[in-house]
N, C-alpha and C positions, 0 to 999 in steps of 0.2 A: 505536608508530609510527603517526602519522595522518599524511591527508592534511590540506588547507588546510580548514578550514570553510566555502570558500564554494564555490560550485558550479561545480567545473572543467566544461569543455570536455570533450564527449565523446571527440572526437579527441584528446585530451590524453590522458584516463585510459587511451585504446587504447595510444601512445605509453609510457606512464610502464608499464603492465603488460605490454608486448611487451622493452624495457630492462631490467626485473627479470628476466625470463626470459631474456633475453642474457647476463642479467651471470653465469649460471651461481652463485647465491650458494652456498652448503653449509646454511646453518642456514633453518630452516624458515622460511618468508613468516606473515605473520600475513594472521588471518581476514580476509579484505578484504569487506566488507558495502557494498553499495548502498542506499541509502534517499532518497526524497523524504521534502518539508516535512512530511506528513502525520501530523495531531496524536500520532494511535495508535503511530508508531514512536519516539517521542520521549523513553520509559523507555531508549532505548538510548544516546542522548546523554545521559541523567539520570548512566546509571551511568559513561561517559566520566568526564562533569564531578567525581564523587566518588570517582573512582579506582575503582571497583570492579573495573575490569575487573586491575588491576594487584596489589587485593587477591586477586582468583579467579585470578591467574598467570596469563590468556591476554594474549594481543598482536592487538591490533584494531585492524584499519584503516577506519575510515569514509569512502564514497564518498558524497558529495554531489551528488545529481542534483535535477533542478526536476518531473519529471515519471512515475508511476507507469512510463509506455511507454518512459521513457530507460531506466528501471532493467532495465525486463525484456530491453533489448537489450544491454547491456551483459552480464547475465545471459550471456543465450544465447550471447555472444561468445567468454562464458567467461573474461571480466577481473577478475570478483567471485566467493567462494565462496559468499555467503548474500545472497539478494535478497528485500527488505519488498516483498513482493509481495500477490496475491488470490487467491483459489481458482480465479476468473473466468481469469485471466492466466493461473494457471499451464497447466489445459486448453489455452489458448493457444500459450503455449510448446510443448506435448507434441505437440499439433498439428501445428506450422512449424516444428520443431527434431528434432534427432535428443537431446535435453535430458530428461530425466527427472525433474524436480523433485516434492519430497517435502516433506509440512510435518511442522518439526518444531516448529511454537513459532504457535500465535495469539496473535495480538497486541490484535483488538477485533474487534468487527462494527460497521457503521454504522447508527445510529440517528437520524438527524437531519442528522449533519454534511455528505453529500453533498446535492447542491440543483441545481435545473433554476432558473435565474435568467432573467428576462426583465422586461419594462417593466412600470409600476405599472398600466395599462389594460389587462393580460390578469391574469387571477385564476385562471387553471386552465391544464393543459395541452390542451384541450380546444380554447382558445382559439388553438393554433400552428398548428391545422389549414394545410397549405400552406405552412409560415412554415420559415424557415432557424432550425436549429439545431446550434448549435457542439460535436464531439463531440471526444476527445479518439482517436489513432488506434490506443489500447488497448481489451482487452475492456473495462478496467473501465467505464469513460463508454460504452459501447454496451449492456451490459447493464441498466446502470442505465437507460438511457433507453428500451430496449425493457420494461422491468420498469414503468417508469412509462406508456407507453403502454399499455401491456397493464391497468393499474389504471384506464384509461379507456377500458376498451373500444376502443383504436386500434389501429391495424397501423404498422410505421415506413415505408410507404410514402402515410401523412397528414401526414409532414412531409416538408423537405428536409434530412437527415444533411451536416453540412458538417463534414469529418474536419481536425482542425487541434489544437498542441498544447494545452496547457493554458494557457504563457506569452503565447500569441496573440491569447486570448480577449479579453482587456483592451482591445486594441486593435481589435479585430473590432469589437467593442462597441459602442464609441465611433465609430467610425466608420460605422455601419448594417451591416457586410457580414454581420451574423449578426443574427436577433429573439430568440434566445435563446444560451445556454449551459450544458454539464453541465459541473460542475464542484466545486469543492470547496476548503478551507479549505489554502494561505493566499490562490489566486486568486480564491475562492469573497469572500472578505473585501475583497478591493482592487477587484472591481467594486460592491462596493455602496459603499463610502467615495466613490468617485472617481465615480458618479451617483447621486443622489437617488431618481432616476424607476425605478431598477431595485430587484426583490425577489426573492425568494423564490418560485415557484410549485409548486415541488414539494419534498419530501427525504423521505430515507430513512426516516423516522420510518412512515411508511407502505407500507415496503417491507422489515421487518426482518428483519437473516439474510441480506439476498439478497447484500451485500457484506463480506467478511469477511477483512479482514487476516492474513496470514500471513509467516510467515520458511520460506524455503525451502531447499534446500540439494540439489545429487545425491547420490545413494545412494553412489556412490565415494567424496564428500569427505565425508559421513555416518559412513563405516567407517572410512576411515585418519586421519580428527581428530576419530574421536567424543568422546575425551578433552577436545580443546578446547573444543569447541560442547557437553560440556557442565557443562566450566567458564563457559562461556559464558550459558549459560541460567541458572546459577547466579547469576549477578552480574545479570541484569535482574532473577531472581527477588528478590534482594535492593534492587534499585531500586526496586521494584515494593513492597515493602515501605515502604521510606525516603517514597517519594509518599504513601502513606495514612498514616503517622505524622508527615510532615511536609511537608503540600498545598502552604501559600501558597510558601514559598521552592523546593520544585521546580518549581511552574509558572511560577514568573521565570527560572528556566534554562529548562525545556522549551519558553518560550515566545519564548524569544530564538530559538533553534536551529528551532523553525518559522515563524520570522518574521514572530511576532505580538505583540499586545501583552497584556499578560498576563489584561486582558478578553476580548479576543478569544480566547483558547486556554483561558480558563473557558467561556467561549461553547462555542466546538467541542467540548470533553471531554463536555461536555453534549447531545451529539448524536450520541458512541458509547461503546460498552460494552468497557470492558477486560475481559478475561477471568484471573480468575488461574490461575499454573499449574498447579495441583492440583486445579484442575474439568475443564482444557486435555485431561487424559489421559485421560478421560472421551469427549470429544467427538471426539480421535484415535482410539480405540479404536474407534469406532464411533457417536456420536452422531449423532443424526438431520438435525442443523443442519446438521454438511457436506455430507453425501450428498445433500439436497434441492438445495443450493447448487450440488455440481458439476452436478447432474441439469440445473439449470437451464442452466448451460453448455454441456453436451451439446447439448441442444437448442437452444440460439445457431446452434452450428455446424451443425446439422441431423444430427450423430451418434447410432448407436443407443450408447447407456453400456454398456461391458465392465465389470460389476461387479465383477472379478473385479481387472481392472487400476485401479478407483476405488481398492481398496483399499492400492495399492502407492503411492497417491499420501500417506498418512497413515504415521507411524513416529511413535509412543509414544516408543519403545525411550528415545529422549534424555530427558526429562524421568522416563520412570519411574527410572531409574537414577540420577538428581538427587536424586529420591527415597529411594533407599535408602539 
């Protein structure tokens, strides 16, 4: 059971999952998952397209959002079970929510693919001193952009933060009302086609680890559909597979479904790092890469980290049992 592949209306998807819950059904709802364009989640419409998920017996519903920050409201709403989220966001969420979110599944970190875009006459961010820049009104694009501020010796109060979504930018753009934008691949791609004069003056590549894709889920729907999710995890694991033993033709699927062209989504993969799952339970357990990550989140918010509770934000438990 999906939904449409193209990207409903928030209000809709509120509408369509308030209906489902009226209609009082008896048999289980399927996984309902939120994801934006975002190249890194795009093994999970791989394994859509190949039926995987129908060979692993789970029932998936994919939500189609345009923006990291739709998905996380949606999330918190409570419309979706599992949101392709960030480690950035999820603190987020825990934050403004009474939501508990928990990763059970990385998905990549970003290496390149995120980018601070502005005119071909500034060559640094150095150069926005005073300058409007477009942020999106998630943690993810605020961190990044204080992460790259901070790689230049700045404060975010040497520029002007203009919170607006990601869909906007294009138009901001073009129109002067922003000098730059944080942004990312497939927005990240359609300002630079559609001007000339714009580039590149920052990404990821020089900020690695600090953004790091995740699937998330609460501890409640954790325990009573562990079964699923982790049949679930199974069938990417195995997508995840089919992409390295068969690159060109999955990246003409994964590249349609992030609305790119299949250069452009060779482009992007090349700018982050899929993780697979049998390294994942490693870095769940306890590696260093998250804990630095959320630390840096903490300190977004000006929180001291209860290490104690960083830990409840990680659950192995799914993927070791994959494993077994």
């Amino acid at each position: 059971m999906f939904l449409s592949r193209k990207h409903p209306n928030l209000l809709l998807i509120v509408a369509i999952s308030v209906l489902l819950v009226s209609c009082g059904k008896k048999q289980k709802e399927p996984l309902r998952i939120g994801l934006n364009p975002w190249p890194g989640y795009q093994l999970i419409n791989l394994a859509h397209e190949l039926k995987l998920f129908e060979e692993y017996d789970v029932d998936v519903e994919i939500v189609d959002l345009m923006s990291n920050g739709e998905v996380n409201r949606i999330y918190e709403l409570g419309y979706i079970d599992i949101a392709g989220s960030t480690l950035t966001d999820l603190v987020k969420i825990r934050i403004n929510s009474e939501n508990e979110p928990a990763v059970f599944y990385i998905c990549d970190y970003s290496n390149g693919a995120d980018v601070i875009i502005s005119k071909n006459n500034r060559s640094e961010l150095s150069d926005l001193k005073g300058k409007r820049i477009g942020a999106d009104v998630g943690a993810l694009d605020y961190i990044h952009l204080l992460s790259a501020l901070e790689y230049y010796d700045m404060e975010v109060d040497d520029v002007q933060v203009v919170p607006m979504r990601q869909t906007a930018m294009i138009q901001a753009m073009s129109k002067g009302k922003i000098d730059a934008a944080v942004t990312y691949p497939p927005v990240s791609n359609q300002l630079l086609q559609n001007d000339p004069e714009l580039h590149s003056i920052f990404d990821t590549s020089k900020i690695p680890g600090v953004i790091i894709d995740v699937l998330v889920a609460e501890p409640e729907t954790l325990t009573e559909r562990e079964e699923e999710i982790i049949r679930f995890t199974g069938a990417l694991k195995a997508a995840h597979q089919h992409f390295l033993r068969n690159r060109k033709p999955s990246i003409e699927i994964m590249a349609h479904y992030a609305g790119l062209s299949t250069k452009e989504f060779e482009e992007a993969l090349s700018g982050i790092a899929m993780i697979e799952p049998e390294k994942q339970i490693l870095l769940l357990e306890g590696g260093t890469l998250l804990p630095a990550t959320i630390r840096k989140a903490f300190d977004l918010y000006n929180l001291d980290p209860d290490f104690a509770k960083l830990k409840s934000m990680f659950t192995p438990s799914i993927l070791q049992k994959l494993e077994e």
